[in-house]
N, C-alpha and C positions, 0 to 999 in steps of 0.2 A: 514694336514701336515704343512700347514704356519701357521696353529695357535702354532701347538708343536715347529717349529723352533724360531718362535720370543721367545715362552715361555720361550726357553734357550737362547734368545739371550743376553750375557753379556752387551750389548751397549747399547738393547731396552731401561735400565730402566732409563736411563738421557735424554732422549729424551722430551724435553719440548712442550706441546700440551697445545694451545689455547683452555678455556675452555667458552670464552666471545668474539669476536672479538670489538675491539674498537681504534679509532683513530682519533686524538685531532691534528688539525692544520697538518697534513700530518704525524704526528708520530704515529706508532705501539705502543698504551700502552695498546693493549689486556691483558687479563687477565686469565692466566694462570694457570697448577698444581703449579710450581713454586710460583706463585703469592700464592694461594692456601693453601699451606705446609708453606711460608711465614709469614701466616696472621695466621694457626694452630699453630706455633710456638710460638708466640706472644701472643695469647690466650693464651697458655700455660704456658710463663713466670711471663704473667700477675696475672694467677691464683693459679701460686705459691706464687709468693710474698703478691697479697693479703690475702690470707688462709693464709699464715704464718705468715702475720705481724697483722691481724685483733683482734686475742685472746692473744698476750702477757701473756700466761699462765706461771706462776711461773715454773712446771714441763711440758715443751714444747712437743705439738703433733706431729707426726712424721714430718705432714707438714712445722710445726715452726721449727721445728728442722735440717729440709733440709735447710730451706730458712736460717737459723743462718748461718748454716755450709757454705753454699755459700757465703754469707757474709763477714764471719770469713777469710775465704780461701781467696776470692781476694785482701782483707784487710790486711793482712796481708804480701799478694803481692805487692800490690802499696806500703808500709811501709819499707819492706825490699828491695825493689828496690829502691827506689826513698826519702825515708827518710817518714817524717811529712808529707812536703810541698808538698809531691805527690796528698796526698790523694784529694788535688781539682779534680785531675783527675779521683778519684775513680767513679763517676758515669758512665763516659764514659767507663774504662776497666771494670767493671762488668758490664755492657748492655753489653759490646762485648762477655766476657765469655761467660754470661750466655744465648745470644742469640746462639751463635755457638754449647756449649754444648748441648745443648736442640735440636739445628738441626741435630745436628750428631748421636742424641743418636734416635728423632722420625727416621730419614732414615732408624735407623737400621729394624725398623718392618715391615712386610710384607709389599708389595705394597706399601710403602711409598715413597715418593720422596725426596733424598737426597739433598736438598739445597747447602750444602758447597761442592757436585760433582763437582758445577756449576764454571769453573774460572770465570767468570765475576762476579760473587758475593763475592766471594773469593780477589779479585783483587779490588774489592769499597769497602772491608772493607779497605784493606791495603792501599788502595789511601787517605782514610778516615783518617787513622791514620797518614800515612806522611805529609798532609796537614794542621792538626792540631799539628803536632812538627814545620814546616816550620811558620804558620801564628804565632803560642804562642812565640816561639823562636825569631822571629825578631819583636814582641808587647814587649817582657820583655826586650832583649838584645837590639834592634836595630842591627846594623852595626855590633856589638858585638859576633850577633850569629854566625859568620862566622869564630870564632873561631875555631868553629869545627871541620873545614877543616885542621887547622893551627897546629901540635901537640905541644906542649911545648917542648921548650930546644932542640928542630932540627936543624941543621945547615942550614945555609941557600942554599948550592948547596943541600943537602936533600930532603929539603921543595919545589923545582923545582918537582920531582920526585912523592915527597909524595903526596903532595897538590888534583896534576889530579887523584891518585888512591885513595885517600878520597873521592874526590868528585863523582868520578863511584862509589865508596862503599855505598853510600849513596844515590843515585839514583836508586839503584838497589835492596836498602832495599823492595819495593812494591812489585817487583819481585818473588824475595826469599820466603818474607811473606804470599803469593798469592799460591803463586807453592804450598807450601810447603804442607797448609790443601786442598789444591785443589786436590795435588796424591795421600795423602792417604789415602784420604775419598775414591777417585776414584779406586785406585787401591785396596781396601780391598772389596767395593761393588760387583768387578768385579773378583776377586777369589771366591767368596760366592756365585754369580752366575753361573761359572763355574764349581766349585764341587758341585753345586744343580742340570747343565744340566746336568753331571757324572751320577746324581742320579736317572734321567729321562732314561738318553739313558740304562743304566743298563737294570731298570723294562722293557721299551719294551722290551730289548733284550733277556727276560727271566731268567736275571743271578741275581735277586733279595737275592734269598738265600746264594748265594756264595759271591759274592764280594761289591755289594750295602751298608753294612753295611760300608767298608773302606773310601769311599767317605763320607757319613753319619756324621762318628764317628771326618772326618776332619773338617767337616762343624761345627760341635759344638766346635771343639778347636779353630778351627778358627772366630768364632763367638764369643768367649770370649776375644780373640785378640782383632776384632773388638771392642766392647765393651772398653776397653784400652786404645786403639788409639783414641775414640771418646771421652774419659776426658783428655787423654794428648795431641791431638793435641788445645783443648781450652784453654787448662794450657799455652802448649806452645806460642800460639798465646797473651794472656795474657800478657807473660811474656818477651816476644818479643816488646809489645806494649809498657812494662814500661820501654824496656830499652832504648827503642827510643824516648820516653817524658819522660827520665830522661836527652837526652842531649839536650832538649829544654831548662829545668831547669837549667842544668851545662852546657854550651858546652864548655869549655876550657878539657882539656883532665888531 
């Protein structure tokens, strides 16, 4: 009976389980599924991009032709947000894509562990990325960058007003950015386990023939959702990133 109720439990499957115990000068840096699904991940990217870039085949394998299309797509990202002079940044927004896509899309599979469930993971990317608009921002502008805050052509009783809710806006970006692939990684995992417990409590309860299908037939629509959400919230994240190292680049408004 507790094995069947964890099995439906929606919460179980975020639950991070040390798979090493290890600790380095009084800190916890065990090694965990997290860690784990981490390092899967990584292998994974890794072995895209080499299989796709290693045969430079005239007529591209499907693998070259993934790894192009990823490519193409963030490139044309950092381009159309940020101009040229973005693309310095291109290696950092496509390692973020394309690690986040890749995480979102292994959770999807059985028994996998969702990585971007995780806010704290979710929340170092997003620290990751405001810290690199803050540190480039005041190496190019100096004193400059504080423009930001300032909009152009505001009156000055405005700019009293304006100023402090720029600068919450802007502290708050990590926030938002965090949250955002954090709920609904989180919250799609957690209907898919819920119309799967449906599907369990159904079969015991003998009603397989009759109603079990309803539950079932959600689960697959809703799994194609998922699927969705897991390329757009990396697009989004993406996208989000360039618009926030475009006003390291530009900050006057």
């Amino acid at each position: 009976m507790a094995a069947e109720a964890q099995a439906i439990n929606p919460i179980h499957q975020f639950t991070i389980n040390r798979l090493y115990d290890l600790r380095v000068g009084g800190l916890d840096v065990s090694f965990s599924n997290a860690s784990l699904f981490m390092v899967i991940i990584i292998l994974a990217v890794m072995a895209l991009m080499l299989l796709g870039t290693s045969g430079r085949h005239i007529v591209p394998t499907r693998v070259q032709a993934l790894a192009e299309m990823a490519y193409e797509f963030v490139a044309s990202t950092v381009k159309g947000t940020m101009g040229a002079e973005g693309m310095r940044f291109f290696p950092f927004v496509f390692s973020l894509f394309i690690f986040i896509l890749t995480a979102n899309l292994i959770g999807l599979l059985p028994t996998a562990f969702s990585v971007t469930s995780q806010i704290l993971v979710t929340f170092s990317f997003a620290i990751l990325v405001i810290g690199l608009v803050i540190l480039y921002g005041f190496y190019r502008h100096g004193v400059g960058f504080l423009k930001l805050f300032v909009p152009h052509g505001v009156p000055l009783p405005v700019l009293v007003v304006l100023v402090p809710i720029e600068i919450i806006s802007f502290l708050s970006r990590p926030i938002s950015l965090s949250v955002r692939l954090f709920a609904n990684i989180l919250a799609g995992h957690i209907t898919l386990a819920v119309f799967g417990g449906f599907v369990l409590m159904l079969i015991g309860a003998g009603a397989w023939s009759i109603l079990s299908p309803i539950p079932l037939l959600a689960i697959t629509a809703l799994y194609a959702l998922e699927l969705l959400v897991a390329c757009l919230q990396a697009f989004v994240f993406a996208v989000l990133t360039c618009v926030y190292l475009n006003d390291a680049l530009h900050p006057g408004h």
